[in-house]
C-alpha positions in Angstrom: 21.8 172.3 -12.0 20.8 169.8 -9.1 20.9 171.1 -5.6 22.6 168.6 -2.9 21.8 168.8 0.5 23.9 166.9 3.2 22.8 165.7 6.5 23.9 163.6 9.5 27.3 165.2 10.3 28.8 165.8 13.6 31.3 165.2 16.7 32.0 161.6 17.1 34.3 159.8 19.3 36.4 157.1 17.8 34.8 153.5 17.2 31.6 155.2 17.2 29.7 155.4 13.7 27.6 158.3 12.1 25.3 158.3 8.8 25.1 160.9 6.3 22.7 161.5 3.9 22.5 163.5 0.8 19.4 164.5 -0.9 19.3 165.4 -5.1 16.8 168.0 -6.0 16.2 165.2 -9.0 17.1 161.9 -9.9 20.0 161.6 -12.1 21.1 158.0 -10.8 20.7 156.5 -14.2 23.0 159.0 -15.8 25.3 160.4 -13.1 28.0 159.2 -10.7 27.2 160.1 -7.0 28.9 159.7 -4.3 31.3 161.2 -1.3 34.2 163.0 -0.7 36.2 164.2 1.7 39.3 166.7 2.7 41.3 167.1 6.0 42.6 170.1 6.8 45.5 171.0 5.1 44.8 167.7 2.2 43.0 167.9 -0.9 39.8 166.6 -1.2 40.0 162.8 -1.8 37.4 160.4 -3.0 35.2 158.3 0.4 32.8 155.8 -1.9 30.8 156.2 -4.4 28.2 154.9 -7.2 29.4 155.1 -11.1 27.1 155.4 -13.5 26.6 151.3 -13.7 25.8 151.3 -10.1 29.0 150.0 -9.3 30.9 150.9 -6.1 34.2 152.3 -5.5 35.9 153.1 -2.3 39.0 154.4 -0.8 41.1 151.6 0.6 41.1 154.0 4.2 37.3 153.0 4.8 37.1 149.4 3.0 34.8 147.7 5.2 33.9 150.2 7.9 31.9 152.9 5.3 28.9 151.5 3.3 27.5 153.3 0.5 23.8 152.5 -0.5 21.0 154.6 -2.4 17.1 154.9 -1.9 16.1 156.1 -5.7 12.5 156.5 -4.4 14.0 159.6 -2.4 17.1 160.6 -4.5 19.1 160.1 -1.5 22.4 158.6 -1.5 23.8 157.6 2.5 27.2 156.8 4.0 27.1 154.7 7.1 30.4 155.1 8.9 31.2 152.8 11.5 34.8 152.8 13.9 35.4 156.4 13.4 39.0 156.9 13.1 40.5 160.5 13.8 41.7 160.5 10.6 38.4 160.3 9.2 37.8 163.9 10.3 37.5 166.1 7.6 34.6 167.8 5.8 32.5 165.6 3.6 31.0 166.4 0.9 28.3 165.0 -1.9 29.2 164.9 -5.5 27.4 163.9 -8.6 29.1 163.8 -11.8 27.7 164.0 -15.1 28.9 162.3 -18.1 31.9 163.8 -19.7 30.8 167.1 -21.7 27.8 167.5 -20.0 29.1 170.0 -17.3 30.4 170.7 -13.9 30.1 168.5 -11.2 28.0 169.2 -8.4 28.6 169.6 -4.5 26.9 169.4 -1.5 27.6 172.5 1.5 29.7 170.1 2.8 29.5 168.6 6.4 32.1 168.5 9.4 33.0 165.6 10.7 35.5 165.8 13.9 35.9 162.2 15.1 37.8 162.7 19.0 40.4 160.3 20.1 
């Protein structure tokens, strides 16, 4: 299974921007959708952005044009630049990658906390 590790997470104050970074044990862009997540205390976890397998993007309508996903496949690391920080961007985020269907589980990251302050 490939490991995620997150990075980059942390107390913000609104308008301000943060940039997260998830690294893959492997490289799997070519064959798996990877991207971000999110959930708020007392949601469920809802899609932030992310890559299909095509190298498409896709993005929650919340964080059109303030979150940027991108990709370095030299370093199996997918980023999120966030910029203007709402408070209700605070939640946990978390990297996914997800294999083709019938392949297997999806993956996840530890997860980092994101409290953005008024």
């Amino acid at each position: 299974q490939v490991q995620l590790v997150e990075s980059g997470g942390g107390l913000v104050q609104a308008g301000g921007s943060l940039r997260l970074s998830c690294v893959a044990s492997r490289n799997t862009f070519s064959i798996t959708a990877m991207g971000w997540y999110r959930q708020a205390p007392g949601k469920q976890r809802e899609l932030v952005a992310t890559f299909t397998r095509a190298g498409n993007t896709n993005y929650a309508d919340s964080v059109k044009g303030r979150f940027t996903i991108s990709r370095d496949n030299a370093k199996n690391t997918i980023y999120l630049p966030m910029n203007s920080l709402k408070p209700e961007d605070t939640a946990v985020y978390y990297c996914n990658l997800r294999p083709p269907v019938g392949w297997g589980p999806d993956c996840w990251g530890q997860g980092t906390q994101i409290p953005v302050s008024a």
